[in-house]
N, C-alpha and C positions, 0 to 999 in steps of 0.2 A: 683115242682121238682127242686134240685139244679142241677150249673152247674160250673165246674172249665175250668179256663178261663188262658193264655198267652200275656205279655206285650216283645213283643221284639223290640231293639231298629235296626231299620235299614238303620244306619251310617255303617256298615259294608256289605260286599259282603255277608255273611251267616251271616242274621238275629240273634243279640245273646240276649237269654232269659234277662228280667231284673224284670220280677215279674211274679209270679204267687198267683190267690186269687182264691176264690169261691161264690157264688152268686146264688138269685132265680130267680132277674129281670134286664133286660140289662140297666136299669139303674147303678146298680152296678158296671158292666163290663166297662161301661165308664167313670164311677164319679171319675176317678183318669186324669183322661184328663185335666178334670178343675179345681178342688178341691184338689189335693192330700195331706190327712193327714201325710202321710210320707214323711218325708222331703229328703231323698237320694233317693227316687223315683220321689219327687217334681223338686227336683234339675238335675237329669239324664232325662225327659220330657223336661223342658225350654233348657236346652245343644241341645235335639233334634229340637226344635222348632229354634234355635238361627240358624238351618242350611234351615231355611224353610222345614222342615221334620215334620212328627207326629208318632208317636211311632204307631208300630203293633200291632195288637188286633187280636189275634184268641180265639176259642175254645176249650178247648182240647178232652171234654167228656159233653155232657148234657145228661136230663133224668136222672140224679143222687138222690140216695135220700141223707138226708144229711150227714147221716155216710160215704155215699162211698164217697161222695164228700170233706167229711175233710181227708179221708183215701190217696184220692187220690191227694190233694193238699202239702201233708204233706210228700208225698211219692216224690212230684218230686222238692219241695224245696228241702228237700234231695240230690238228682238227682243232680240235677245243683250247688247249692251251695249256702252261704249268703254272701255279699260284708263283712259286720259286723264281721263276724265271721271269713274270705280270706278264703272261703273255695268256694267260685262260684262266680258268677257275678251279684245274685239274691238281689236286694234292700229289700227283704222281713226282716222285723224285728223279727220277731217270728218262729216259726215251723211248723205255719200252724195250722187251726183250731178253733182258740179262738179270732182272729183277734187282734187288739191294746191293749183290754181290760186288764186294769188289769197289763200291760205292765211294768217292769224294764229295763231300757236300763245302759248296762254297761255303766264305764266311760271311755271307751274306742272308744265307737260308739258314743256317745256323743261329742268327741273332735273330730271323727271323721265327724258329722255330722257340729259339729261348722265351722271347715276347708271350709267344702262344700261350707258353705254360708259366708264366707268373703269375702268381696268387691264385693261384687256381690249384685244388685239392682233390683226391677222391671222392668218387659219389662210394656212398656205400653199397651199392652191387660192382663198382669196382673192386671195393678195396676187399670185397667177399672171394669175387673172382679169380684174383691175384692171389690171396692166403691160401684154396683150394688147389692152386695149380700143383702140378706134381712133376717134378723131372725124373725124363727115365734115368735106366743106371749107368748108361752112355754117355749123357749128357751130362750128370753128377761125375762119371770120371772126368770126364775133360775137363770142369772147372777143376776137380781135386790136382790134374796134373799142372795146371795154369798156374795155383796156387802153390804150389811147392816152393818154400825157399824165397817164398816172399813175407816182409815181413809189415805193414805198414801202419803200426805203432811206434813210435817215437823212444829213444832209453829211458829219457825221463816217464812215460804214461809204462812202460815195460816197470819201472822200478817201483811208482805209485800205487798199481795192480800187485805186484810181489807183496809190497810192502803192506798194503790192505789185507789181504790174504792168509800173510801169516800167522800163525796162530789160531787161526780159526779152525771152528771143528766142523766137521761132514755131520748132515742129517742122514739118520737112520735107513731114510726113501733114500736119499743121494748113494749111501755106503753098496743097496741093495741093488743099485740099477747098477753102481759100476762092477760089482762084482756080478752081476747076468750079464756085462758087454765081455766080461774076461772068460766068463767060464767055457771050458775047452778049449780055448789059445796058449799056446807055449811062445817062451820066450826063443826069438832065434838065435842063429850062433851070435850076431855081430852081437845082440841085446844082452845077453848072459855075458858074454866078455867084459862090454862095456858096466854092466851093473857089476860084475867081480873086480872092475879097474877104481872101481869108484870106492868102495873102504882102505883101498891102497895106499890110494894117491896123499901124501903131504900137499898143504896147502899153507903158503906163505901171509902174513898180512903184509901190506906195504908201509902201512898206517904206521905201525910199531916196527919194524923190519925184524919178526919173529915170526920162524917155519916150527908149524904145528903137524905132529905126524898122523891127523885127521883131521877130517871138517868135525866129527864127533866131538876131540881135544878142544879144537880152536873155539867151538859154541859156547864149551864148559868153561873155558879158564876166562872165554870177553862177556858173558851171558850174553850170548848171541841166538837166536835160531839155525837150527844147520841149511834149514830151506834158504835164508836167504844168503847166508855165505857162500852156496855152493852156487847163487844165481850169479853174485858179482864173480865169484872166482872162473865162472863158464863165461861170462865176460854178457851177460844178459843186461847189464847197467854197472855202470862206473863204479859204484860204491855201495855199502848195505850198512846202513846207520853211522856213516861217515869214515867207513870203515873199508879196504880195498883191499882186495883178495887177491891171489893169481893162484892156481896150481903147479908143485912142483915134481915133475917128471921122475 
């Protein structure tokens, strides 16, 4: 059975509404306490909290099935009003019933939500809150898969990082952890081909128009590092000490 539920803030002598949702499990009912995806209800919560206060939590109706409960969540954002739209005092961003999903926020609630959070910081049981949270392994994939193939550093910050880099040596603790992330993984096929294609390959400079029949050669004869030759030659930044690679097939 669902149940719609009241957030009022109580900074005031008469309690005034600041959301209304609907819900099966009181989890629900209190997951905006700590969590709140909406950010002018995020932001009207920490204002309460900033007074040693916690925002009200009643009931309104349980035992609902879900129609009457979107019927009637929908019926009293209505009632009261949305802050977004100056027609109530309600943080609710939609109409009730469909939740966030799927959500267009004007650009109007937008500059209004930007406003909200100017200069304005973490309290430290936020910022404790937030460092604790833990995503499941579902959730951690779909970002991994989101992620794939995006890359959103810049060639120059890509070449600045190679080039910081190079040469430096791994700590002891560093060496040992990466070697407990490898232990028991084998290389796959595409990986062992591609690592046996790699002492293969000749690599031209463009710089001098001289083909070297390795990045090994080509380090030795420019004193170069091979890390960074084979970063411009994979085409990871334009150039490595003014210097421009390509591989030759």
């Amino acid at each position: 059975m669902a149940y719609v539920y009241i957030y009022l803030d109580p900074r005031l002598e008469v309690p005034t509404p600041i959301y209304i949702g609907k819900g099966t499990s009181k989890r629900r009912m209190l997951a905006h306490k700590y969590n709140a995806e909406n950010p002018i209800l995020r932001n009207k919560i920490n204002a309460i909290r900033e007074l040693n206060l916690e925002p009200i939590i009643e009931i309104v109706k349980d035992n609902l099935s879900n129609e009457e409960a979107i019927l009637l969540e929908k019926e009293l954002i209505l009632e009261y009003g949305r802050i977004d739209l100056k027609t109530g005092p309600l943080c609710n961003l939609t109409e009730g019933g469909e939740g966030t999903s799927g959500l267009i926020v004007s650009e109007e609630t937008k500059q209004l939500m930007s406003n909200q959070r100017k200069g304005k910081k973490q309290t430290p049981a936020q910022y404790a809150a937030n460092c604790n949270r833990v995503c499941s392994d579902e959730t951690k994939e779909k970002i991994r898969q989101s992620n794939i193939g995006i890359c959103r550093l810049t060639k120059e910050q890509i070449e600045e990082i190679t080039t910081k880099n190079i040469g430096s040596k791994r700590s002891e603790e560093t060496k040992q952890l990466m070697s407990a992330q490898r232990a028991g993984k084998k290389q796959t096929p595409a990986q062992y081909a591609a690592n046996c294609n790699r002492s293969k390959k000749k690599v031209k400079c463009l710089t001098n128009d001289t083909i070297y029949d390795s990045v090994k050669e080509a380090a030795e004869i420019l004193s170069l590092k091979e890390a960074g030759i084979r970063s411009a030659a994979n085409g990871n930044f334009p150039s490595y000490k003014s210097y421009k690679f390509e591989y030759i097939d």
